[in-house]
NUDOKE-370775 format. One record per atom (N, C-alpha, C): y, x, z; atom name; residue in one letter. Coordinates in Angstrom, 3 decimals, m for minus. Example, Ala and Ser with C-alpha at 12.3 -4.5 7.8 and 13.67 -1.06 7.14 Angstrom:
NUDOKE-370775
@Y = m5.690; X = 13.190; Z = 7.800; at = N; aa = a $
@Y = m4.500; X = 12.300; Z = 7.800; at = CA; aa = a $
@Y = m3.300; X = 13.200; Z = 7.800; at = C; aa = a $
@Y = m2.250; X = 12.850; Z = 7.080; at = N; aa = s $
@Y = m1.060; X = 13.670; Z = 7.140; at = CA; aa = s $
@Y = 0.030; X = 12.900; Z = 7.870; at = C; aa = s $
This chain:
NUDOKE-370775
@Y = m1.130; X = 1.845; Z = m21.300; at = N; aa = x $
@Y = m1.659; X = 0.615; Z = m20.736; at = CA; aa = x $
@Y = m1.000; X = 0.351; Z = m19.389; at = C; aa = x $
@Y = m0.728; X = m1.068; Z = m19.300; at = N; aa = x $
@Y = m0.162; X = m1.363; Z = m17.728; at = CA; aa = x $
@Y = m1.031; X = m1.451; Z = m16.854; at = C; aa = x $
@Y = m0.805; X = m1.000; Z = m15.509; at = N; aa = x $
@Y = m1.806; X = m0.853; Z = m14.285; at = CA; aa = x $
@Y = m1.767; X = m2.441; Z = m14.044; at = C; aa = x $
@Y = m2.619; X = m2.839; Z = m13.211; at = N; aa = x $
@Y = m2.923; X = m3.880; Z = m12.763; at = CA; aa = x $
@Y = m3.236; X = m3.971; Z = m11.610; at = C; aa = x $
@Y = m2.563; X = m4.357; Z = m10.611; at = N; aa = x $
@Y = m2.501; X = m3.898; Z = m9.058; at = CA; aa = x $
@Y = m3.731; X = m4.857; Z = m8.340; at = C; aa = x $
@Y = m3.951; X = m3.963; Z = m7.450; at = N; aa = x $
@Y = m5.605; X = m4.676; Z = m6.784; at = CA; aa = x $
@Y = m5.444; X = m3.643; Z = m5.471; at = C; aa = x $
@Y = m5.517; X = m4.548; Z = m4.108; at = N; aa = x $
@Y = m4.983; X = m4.397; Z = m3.149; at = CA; aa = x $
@Y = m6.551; X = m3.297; Z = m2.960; at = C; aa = x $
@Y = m5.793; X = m2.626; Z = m1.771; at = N; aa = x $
@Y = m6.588; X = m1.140; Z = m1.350; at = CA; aa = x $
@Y = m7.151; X = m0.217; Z = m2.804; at = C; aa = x $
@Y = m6.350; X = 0.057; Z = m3.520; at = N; aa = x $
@Y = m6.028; X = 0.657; Z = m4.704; at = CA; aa = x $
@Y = m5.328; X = 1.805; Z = m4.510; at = C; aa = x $
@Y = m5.544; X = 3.370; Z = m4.359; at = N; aa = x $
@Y = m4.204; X = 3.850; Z = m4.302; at = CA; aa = x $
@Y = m3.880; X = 4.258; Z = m4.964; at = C; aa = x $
@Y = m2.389; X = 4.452; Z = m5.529; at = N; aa = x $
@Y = m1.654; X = 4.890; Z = m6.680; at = CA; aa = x $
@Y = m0.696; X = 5.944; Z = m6.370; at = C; aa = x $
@Y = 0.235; X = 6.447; Z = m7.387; at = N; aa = x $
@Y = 1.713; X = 7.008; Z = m7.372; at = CA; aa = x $
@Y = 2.218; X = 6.806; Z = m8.153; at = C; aa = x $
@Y = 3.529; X = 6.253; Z = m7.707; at = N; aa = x $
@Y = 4.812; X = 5.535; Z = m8.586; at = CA; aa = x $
@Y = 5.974; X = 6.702; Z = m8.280; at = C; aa = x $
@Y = 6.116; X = 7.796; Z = m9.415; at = N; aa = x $
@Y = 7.256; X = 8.713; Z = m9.338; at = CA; aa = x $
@Y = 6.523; X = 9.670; Z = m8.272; at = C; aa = x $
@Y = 7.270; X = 10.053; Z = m6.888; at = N; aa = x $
@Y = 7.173; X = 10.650; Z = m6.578; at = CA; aa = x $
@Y = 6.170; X = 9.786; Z = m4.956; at = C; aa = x $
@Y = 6.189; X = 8.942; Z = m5.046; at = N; aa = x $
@Y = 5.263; X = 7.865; Z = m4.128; at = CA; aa = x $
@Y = 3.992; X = 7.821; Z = m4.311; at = C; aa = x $
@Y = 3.109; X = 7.925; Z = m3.197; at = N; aa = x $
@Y = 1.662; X = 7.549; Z = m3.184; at = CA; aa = x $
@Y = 1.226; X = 7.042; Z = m1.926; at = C; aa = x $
@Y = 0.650; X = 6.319; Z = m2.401; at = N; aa = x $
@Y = 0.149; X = 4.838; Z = m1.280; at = CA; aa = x $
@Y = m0.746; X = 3.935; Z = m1.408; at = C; aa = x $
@Y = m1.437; X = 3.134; Z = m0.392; at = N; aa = x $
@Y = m2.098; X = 2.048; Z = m0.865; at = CA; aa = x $
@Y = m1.539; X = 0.850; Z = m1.413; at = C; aa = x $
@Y = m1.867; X = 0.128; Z = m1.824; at = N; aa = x $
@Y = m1.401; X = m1.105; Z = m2.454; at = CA; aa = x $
@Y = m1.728; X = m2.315; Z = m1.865; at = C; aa = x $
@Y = m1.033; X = m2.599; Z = m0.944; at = N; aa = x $
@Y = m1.263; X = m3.232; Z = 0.064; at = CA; aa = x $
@Y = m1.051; X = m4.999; Z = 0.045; at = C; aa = x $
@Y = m0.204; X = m5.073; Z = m0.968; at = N; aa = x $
@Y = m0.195; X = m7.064; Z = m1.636; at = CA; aa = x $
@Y = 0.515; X = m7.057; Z = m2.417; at = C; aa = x $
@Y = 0.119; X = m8.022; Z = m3.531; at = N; aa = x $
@Y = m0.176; X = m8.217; Z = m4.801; at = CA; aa = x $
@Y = 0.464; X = m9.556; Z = m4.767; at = C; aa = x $
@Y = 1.316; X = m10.123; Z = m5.589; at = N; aa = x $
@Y = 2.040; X = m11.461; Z = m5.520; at = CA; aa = x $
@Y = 1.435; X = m11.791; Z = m6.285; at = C; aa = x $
@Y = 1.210; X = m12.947; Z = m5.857; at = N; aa = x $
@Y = 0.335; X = m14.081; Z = m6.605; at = CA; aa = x $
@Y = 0.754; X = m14.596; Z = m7.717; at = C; aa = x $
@Y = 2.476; X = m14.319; Z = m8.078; at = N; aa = x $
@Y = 2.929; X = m14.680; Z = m9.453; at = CA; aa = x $
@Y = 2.768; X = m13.566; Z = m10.686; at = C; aa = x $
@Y = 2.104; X = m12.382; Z = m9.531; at = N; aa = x $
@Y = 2.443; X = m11.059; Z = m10.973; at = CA; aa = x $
@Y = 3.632; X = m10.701; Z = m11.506; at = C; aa = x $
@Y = 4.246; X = m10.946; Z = m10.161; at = N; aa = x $
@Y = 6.165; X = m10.172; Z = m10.416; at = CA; aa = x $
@Y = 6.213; X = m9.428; Z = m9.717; at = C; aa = x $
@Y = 5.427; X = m8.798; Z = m8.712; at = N; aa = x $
@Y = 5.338; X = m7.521; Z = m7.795; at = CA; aa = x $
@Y = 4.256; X = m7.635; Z = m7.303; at = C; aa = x $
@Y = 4.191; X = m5.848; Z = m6.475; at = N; aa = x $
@Y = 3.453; X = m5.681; Z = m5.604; at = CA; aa = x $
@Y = 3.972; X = m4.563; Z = m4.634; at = C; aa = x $
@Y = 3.100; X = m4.492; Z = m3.674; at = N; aa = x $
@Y = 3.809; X = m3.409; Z = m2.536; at = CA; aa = x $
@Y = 2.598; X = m2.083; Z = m2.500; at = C; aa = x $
@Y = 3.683; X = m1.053; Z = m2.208; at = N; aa = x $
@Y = 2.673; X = 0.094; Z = m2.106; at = CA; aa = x $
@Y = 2.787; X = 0.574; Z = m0.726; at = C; aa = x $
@Y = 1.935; X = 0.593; Z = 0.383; at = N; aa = x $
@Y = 2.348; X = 1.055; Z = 1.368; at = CA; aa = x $
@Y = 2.247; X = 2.638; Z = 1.699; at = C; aa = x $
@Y = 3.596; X = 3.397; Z = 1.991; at = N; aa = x $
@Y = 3.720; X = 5.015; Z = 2.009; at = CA; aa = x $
@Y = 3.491; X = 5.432; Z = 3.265; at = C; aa = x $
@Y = 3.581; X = 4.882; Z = 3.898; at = N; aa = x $
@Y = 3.502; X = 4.879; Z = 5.782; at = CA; aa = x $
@Y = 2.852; X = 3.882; Z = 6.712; at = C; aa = x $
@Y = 2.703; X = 4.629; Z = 7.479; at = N; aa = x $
@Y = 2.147; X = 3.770; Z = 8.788; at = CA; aa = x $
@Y = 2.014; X = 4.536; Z = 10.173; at = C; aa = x $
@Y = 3.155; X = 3.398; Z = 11.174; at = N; aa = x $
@Y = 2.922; X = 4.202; Z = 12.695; at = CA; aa = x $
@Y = 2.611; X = 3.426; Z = 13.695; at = C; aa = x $
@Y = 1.746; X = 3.473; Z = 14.730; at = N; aa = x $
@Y = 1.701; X = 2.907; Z = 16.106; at = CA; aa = x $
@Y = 3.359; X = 1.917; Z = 16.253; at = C; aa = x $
@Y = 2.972; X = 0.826; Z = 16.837; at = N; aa = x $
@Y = 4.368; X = 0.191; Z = 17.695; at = CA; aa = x $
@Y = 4.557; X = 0.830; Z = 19.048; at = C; aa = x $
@Y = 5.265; X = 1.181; Z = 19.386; at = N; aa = x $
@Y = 5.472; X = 1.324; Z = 21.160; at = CA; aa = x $
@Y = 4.963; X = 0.195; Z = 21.993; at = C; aa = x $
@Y = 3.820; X = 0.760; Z = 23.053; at = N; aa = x $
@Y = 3.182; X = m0.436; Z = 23.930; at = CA; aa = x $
@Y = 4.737; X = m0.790; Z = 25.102; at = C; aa = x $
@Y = 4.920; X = m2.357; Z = 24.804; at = N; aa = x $
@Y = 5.599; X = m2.602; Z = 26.297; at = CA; aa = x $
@Y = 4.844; X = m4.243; Z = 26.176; at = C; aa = x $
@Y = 5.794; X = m4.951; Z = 26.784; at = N; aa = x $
@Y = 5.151; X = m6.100; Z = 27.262; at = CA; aa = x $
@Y = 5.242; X = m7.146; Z = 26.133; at = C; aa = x $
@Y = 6.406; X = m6.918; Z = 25.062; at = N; aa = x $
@Y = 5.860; X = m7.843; Z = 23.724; at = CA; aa = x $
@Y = 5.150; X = m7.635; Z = 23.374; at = C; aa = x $
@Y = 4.628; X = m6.097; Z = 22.313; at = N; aa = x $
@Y = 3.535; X = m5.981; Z = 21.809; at = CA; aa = x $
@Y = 2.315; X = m5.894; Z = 22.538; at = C; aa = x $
@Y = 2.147; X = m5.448; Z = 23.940; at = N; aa = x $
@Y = 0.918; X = m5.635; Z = 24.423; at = CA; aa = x $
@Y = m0.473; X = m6.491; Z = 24.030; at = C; aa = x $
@Y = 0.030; X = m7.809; Z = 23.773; at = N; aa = x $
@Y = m1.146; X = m8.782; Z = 23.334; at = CA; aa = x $
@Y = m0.853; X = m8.834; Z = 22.013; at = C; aa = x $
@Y = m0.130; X = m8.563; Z = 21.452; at = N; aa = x $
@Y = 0.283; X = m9.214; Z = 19.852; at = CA; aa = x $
@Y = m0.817; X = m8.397; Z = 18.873; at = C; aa = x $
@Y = m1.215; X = m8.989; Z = 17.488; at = N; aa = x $
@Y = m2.157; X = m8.688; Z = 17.244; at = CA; aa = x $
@Y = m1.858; X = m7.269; Z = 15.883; at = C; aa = x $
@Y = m0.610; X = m7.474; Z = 16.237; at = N; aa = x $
@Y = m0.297; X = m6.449; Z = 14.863; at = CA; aa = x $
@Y = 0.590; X = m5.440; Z = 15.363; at = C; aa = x $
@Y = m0.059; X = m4.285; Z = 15.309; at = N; aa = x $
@Y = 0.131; X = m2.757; Z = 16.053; at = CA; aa = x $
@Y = 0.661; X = m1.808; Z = 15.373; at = C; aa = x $
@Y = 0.969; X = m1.761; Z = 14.516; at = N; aa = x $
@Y = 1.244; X = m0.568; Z = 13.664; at = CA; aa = x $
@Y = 2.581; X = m0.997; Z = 12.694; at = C; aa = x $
@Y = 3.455; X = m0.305; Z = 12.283; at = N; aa = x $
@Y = 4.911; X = m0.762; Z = 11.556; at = CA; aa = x $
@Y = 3.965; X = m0.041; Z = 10.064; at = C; aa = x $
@Y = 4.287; X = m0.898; Z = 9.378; at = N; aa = x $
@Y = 4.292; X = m0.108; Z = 7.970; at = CA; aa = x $
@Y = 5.196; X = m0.493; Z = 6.963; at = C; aa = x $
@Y = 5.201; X = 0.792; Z = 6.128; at = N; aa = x $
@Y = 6.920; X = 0.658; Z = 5.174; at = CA; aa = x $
@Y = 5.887; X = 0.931; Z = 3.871; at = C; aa = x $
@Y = 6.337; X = 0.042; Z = 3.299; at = N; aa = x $
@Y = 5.977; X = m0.316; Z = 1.916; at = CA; aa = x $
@Y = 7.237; X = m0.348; Z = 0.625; at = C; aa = x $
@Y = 6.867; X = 0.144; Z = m0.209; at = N; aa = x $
@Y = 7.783; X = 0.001; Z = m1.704; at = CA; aa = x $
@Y = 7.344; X = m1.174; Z = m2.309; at = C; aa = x $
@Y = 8.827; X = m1.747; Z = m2.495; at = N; aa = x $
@Y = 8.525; X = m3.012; Z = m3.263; at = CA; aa = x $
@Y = 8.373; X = m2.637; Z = m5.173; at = C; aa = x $
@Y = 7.065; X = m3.027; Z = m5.865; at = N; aa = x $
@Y = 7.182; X = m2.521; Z = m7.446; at = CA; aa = x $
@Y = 7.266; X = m3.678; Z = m8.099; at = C; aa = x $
@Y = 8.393; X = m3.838; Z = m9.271; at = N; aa = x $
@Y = 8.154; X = m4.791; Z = m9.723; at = CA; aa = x $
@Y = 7.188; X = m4.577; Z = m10.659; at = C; aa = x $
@Y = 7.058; X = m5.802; Z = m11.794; at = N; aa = x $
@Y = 5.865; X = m5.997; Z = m12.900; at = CA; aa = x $
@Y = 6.639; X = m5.086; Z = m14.155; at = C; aa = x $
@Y = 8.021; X = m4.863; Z = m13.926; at = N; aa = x $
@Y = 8.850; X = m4.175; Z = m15.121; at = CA; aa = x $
@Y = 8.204; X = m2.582; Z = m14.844; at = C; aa = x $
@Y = 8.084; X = m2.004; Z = m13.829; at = N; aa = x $
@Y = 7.586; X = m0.737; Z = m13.649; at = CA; aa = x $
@Y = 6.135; X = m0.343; Z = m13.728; at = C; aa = x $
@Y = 5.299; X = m1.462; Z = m13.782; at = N; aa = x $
@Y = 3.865; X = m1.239; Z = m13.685; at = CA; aa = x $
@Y = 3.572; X = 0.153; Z = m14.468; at = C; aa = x $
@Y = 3.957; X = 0.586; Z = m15.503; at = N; aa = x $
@Y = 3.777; X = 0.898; Z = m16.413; at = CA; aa = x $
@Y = 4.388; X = 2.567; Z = m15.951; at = C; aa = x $
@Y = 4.481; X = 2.689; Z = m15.107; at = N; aa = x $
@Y = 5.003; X = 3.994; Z = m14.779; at = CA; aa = x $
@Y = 4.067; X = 4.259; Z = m13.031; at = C; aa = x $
@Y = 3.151; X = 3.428; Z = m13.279; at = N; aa = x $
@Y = 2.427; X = 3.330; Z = m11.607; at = CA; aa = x $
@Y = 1.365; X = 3.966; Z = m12.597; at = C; aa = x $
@Y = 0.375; X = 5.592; Z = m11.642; at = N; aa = x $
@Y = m0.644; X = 5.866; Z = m12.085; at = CA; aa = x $
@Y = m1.818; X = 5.206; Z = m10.981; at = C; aa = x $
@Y = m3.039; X = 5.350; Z = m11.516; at = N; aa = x $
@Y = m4.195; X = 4.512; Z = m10.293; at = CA; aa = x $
@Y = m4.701; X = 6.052; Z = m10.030; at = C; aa = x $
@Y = m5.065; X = 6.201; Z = m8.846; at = N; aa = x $
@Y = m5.638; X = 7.661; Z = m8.586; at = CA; aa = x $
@Y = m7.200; X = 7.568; Z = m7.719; at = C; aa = x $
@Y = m7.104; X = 6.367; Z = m7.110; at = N; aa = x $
@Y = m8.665; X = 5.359; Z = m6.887; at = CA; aa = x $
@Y = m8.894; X = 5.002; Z = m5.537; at = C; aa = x $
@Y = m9.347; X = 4.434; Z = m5.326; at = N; aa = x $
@Y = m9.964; X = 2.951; Z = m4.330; at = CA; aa = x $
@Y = m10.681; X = 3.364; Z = m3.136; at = C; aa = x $
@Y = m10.067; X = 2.462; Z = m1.990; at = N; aa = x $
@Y = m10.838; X = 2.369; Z = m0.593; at = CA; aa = x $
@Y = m12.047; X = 1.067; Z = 0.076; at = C; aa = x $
@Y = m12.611; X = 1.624; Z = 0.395; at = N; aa = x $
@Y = m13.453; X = 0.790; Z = 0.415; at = CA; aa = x $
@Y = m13.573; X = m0.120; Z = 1.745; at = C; aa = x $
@Y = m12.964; X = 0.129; Z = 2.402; at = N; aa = x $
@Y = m12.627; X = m0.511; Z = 4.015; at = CA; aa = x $
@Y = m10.934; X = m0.344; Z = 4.001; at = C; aa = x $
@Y = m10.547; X = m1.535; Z = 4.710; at = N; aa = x $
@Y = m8.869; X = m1.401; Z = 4.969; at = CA; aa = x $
@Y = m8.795; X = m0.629; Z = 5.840; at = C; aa = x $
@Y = m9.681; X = 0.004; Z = 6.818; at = N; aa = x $
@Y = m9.484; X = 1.300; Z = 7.988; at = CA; aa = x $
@Y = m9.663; X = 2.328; Z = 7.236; at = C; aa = x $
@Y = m9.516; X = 2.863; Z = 6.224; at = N; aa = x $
@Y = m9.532; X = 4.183; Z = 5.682; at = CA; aa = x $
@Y = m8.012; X = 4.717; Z = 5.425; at = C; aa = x $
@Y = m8.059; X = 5.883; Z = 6.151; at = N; aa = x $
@Y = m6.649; X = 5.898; Z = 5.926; at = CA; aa = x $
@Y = m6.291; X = 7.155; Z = 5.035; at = C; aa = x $
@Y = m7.437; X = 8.195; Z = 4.880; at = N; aa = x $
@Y = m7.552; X = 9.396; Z = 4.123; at = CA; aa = x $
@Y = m7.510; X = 9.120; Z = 2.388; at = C; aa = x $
@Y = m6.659; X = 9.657; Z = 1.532; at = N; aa = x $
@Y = m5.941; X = 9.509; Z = 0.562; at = CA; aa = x $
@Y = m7.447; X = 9.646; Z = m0.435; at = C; aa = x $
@Y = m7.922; X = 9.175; Z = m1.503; at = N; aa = x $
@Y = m8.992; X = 9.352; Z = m2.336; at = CA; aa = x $
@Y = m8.822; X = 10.866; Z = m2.493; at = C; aa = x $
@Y = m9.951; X = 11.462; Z = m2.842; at = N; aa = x $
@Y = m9.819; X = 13.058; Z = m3.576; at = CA; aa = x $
@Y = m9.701; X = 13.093; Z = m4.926; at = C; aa = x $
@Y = m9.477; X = 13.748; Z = m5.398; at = N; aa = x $
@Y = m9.130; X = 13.832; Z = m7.206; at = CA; aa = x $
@Y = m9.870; X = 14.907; Z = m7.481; at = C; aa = x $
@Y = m10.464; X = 14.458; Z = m8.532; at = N; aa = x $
@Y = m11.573; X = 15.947; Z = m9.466; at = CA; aa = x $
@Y = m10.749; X = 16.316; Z = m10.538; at = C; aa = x $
C-alpha cells in the first residue's frame, strides 16, 4: 500500500527518518525534514521570525511506496522521534 503523507507524520525513506513537514497540494511530493539548527543571532536575524535552518528531503509521489510511517506528533514543538513497540 502507498503511504499517504500528512504533515507532522514521522517516517523513513531508505536510510532517512524525519518529520514530514509539507505536503504539495498537487500530490507530486512531499518533504521530510532530517534536521534542524538554531540560525546565528546577528542583526538580520535578530527580529526575523524564523530561527532555525532546516534541511528537508524532497519525496516524490513515484517513491511513496518505499516511505514507511513509524507515527505521529502531536504539537509541531516536539522534536523527540515517536518510540516503536
Amino acid at each position: 500500500m502507498t503511504y499517504q503523507p500528512v504533515v507532522n507524520d514521522y517516517v523513513q525513506w531508505g536510510d532517512n527518518k524525519g518529520w514530514v513537514y509539507y505536503v504539495d497540494a498537487m500530490g507530486e511530493y512531499f518533504t521530510i525534514e532530517i534536521s534542524v539548527k538554531d540560525k546565528p543571532h546577528c542583526e538580520y536575524t535578530k527580529e526575523h521570525k524564523h530561527k532555525k535552518f532546516h534541511c528537508c528531503l524532497i519525496c516524490h509521489a513515484a517513491y511513496w511506496d518505499n516511505v514507511e510511517y513509524i507515527g505521529k506528533r502531536t504539537s509541531v514543538y516536539e522534536t523527540e522521534a515517536p518510540k516503536v513497540s
